[in-house]
C-alpha positions as protocol buffer text, in pm:
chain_id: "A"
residue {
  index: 1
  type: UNK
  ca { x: 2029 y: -186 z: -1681 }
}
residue {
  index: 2
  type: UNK
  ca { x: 2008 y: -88 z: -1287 }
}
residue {
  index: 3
  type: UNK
  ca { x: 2046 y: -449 z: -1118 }
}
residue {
  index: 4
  type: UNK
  ca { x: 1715 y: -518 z: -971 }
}
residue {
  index: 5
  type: UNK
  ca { x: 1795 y: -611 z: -636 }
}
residue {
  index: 6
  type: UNK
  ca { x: 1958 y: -238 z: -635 }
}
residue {
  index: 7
  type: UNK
  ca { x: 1627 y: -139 z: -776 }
}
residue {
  index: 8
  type: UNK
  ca { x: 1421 y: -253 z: -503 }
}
residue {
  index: 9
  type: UNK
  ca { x: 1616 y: -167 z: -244 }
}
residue {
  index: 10
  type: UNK
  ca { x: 1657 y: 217 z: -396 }
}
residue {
  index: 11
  type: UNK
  ca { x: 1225 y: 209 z: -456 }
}
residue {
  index: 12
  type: UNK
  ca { x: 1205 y: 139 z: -86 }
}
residue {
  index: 13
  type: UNK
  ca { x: 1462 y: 379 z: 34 }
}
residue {
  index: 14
  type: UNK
  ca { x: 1232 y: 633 z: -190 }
}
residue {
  index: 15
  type: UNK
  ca { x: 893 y: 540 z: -41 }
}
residue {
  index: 16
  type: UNK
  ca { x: 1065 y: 578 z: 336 }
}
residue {
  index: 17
  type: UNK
  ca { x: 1182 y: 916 z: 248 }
}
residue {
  index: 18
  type: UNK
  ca { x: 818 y: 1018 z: 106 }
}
residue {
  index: 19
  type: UNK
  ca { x: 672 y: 899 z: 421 }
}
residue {
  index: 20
  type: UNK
  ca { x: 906 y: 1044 z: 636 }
}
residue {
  index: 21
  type: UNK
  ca { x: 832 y: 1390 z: 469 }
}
residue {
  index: 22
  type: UNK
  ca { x: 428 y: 1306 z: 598 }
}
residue {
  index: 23
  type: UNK
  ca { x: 551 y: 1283 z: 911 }
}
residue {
  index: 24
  type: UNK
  ca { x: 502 y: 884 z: 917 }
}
residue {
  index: 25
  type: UNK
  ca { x: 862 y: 793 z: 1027 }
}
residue {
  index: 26
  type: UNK
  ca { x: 1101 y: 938 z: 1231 }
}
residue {
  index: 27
  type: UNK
  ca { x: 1365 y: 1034 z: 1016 }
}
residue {
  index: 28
  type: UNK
  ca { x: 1444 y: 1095 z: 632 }
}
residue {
  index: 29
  type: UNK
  ca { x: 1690 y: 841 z: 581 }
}
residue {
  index: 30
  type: UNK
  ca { x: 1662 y: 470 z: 780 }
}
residue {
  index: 31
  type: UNK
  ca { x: 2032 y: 473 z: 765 }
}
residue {
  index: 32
  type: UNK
  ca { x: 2120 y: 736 z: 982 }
}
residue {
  index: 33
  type: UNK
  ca { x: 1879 y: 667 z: 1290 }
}
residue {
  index: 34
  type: UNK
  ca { x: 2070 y: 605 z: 1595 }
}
residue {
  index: 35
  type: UNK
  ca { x: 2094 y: 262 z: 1756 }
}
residue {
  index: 36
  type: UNK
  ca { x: 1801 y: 334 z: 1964 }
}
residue {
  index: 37
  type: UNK
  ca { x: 1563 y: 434 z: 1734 }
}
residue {
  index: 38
  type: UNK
  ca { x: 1664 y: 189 z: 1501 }
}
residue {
  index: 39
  type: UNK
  ca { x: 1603 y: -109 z: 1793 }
}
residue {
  index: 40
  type: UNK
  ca { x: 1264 y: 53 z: 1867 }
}
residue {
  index: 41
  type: UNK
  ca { x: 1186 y: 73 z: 1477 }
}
residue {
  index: 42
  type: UNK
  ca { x: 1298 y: -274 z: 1426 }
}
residue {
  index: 43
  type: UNK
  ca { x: 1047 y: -438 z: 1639 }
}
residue {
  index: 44
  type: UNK
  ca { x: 728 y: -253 z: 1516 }
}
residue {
  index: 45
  type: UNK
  ca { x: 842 y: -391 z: 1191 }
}
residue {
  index: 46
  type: UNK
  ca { x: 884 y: -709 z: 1281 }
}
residue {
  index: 47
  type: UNK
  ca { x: 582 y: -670 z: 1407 }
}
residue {
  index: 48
  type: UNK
  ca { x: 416 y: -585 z: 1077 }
}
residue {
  index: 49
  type: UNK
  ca { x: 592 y: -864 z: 929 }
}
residue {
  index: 50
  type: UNK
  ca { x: 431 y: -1115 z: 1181 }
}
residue {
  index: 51
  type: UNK
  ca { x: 82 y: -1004 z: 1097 }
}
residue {
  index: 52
  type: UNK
  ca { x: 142 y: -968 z: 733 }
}
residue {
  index: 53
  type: UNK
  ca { x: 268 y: -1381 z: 758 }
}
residue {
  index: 54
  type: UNK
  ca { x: -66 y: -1399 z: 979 }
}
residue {
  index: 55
  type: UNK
  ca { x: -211 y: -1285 z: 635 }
}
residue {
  index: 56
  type: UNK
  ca { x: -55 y: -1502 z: 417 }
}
residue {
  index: 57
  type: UNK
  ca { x: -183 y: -1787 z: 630 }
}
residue {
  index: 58
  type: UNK
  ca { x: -533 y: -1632 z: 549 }
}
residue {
  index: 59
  type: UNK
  ca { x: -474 y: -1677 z: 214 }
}
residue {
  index: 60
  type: UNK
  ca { x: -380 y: -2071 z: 246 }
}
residue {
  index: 61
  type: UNK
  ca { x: -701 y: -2179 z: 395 }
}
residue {
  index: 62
  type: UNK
  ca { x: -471 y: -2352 z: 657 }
}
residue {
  index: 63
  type: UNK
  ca { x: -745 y: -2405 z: 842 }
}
residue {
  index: 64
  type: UNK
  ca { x: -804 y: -2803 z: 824 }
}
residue {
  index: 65
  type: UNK
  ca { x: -1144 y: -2784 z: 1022 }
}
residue {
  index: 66
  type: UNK
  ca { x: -1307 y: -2455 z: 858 }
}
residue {
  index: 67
  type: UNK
  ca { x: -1456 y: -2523 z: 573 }
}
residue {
  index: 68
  type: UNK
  ca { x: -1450 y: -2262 z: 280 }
}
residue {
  index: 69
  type: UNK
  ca { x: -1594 y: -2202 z: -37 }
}
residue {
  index: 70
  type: UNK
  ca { x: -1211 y: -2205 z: -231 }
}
residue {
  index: 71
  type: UNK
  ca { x: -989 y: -2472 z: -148 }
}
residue {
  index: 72
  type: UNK
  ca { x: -704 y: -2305 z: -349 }
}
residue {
  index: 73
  type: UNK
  ca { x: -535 y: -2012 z: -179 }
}
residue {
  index: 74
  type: UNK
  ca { x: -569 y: -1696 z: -370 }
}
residue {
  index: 75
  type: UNK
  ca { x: -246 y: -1675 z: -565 }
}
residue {
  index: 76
  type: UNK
  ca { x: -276 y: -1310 z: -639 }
}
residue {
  index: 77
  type: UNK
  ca { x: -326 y: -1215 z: -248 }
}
residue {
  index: 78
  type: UNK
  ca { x: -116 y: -1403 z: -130 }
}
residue {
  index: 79
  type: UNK
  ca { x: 210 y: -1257 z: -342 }
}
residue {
  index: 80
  type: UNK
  ca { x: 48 y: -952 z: -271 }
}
residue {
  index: 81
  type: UNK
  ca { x: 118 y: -1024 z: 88 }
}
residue {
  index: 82
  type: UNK
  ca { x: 417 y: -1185 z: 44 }
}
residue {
  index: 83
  type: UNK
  ca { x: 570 y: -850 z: -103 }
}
residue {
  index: 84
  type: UNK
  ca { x: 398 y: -675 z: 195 }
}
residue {
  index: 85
  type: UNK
  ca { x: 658 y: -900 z: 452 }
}
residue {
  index: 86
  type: UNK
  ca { x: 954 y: -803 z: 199 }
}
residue {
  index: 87
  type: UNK
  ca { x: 859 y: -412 z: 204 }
}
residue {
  index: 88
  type: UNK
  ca { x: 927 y: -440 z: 595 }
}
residue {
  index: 89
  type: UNK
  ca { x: 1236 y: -718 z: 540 }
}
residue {
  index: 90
  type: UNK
  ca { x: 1401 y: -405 z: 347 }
}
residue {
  index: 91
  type: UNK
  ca { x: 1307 y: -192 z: 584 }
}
residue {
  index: 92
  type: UNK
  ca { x: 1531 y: -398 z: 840 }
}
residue {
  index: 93
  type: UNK
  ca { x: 1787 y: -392 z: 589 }
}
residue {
  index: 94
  type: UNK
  ca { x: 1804 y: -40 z: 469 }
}
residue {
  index: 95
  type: UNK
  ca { x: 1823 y: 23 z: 850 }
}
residue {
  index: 96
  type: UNK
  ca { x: 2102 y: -217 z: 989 }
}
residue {
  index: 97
  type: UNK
  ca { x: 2299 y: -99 z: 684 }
}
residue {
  index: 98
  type: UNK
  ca { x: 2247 y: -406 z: 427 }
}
residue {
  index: 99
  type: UNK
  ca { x: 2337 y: -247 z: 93 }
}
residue {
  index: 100
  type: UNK
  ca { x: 2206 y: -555 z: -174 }
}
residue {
  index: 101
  type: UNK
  ca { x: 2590 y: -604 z: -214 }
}
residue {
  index: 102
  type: UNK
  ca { x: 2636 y: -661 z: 146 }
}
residue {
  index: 103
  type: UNK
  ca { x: 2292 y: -911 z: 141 }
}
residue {
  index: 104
  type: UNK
  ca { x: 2460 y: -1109 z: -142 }
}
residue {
  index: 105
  type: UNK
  ca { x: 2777 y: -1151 z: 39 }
}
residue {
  index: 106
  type: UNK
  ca { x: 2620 y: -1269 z: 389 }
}
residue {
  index: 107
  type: UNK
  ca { x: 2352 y: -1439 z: 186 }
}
residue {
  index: 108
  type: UNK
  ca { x: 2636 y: -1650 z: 47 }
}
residue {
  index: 109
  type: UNK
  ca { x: 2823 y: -1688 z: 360 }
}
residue {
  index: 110
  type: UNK
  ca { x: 2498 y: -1828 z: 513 }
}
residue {
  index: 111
  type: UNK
  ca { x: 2411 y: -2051 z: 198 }
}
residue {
  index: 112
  type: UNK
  ca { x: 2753 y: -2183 z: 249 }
}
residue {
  index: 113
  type: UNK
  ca { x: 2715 y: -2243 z: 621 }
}
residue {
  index: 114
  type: UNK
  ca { x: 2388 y: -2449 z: 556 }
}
residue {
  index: 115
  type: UNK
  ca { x: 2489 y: -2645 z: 254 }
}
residue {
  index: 116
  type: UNK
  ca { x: 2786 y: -2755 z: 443 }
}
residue {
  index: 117
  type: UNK
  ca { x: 2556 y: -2865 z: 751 }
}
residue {
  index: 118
  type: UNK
  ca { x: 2319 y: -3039 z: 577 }
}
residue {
  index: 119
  type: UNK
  ca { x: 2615 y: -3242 z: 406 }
}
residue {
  index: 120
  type: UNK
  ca { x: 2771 y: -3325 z: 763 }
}
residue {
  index: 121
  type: UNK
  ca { x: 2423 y: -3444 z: 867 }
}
residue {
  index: 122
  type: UNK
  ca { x: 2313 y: -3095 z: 1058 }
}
């Protein structure tokens, strides 16, 4: 079986190229746009991922002084949004050139880097 990080990363390399094909993207492959494009590209998705977190707070009733019907978030819509931010995360990474073997390996070196801070009193 296909290792599901690879999985996910493939599906949104798939959905990039379908929407680059409608003319929603500026080229075929996220991998191959120059530096430029890929800076400007970066920050409408970052963008995107700002409001979809704007969303998600929605979905908390974080609001302390609004008072709501629900005082539970809705669980459903807010996953929903949370895999909204990591459509756009992948994005980022498909375009920097994170291959999910590449995110495991600086995920790790990171991991290591904050587990040893947090031990030295960070």
């Amino acid at each position: 079986m296909t290792d599901r990080l690879d999985a996910i990363f493939e599906m949104q390399r798939r959905l990039q190229e379908e929407m680059a094909r409608h003319g929603r993207l500026v080229a075929t492959e996220l991998h191959h746009l120059d530096v430029a494009a890929a800076t400007s590209q970066t920050k409408e998705w970052v963008l995107a991922i700002v409001a979809e977190l704007g969303e998600i707070l929605e979905w908390t009733n974080w609001k302390p002084w609004k008072t709501r019907a629900e005082d539970l978030p809705n669980i459903e819509e807010l996953r929903i949004e949370l895999i909204d931010v990591l459509h756009f995360i992948l994005n980022l990474f498909i375009v920097w050139g994170v291959t999910p073997d590449l995110l495991m390996e600086l995920f790790e070196r990171k991991h290591r880097d904050n587990v040893l801070r947090q031990t030295k009193g960070y």
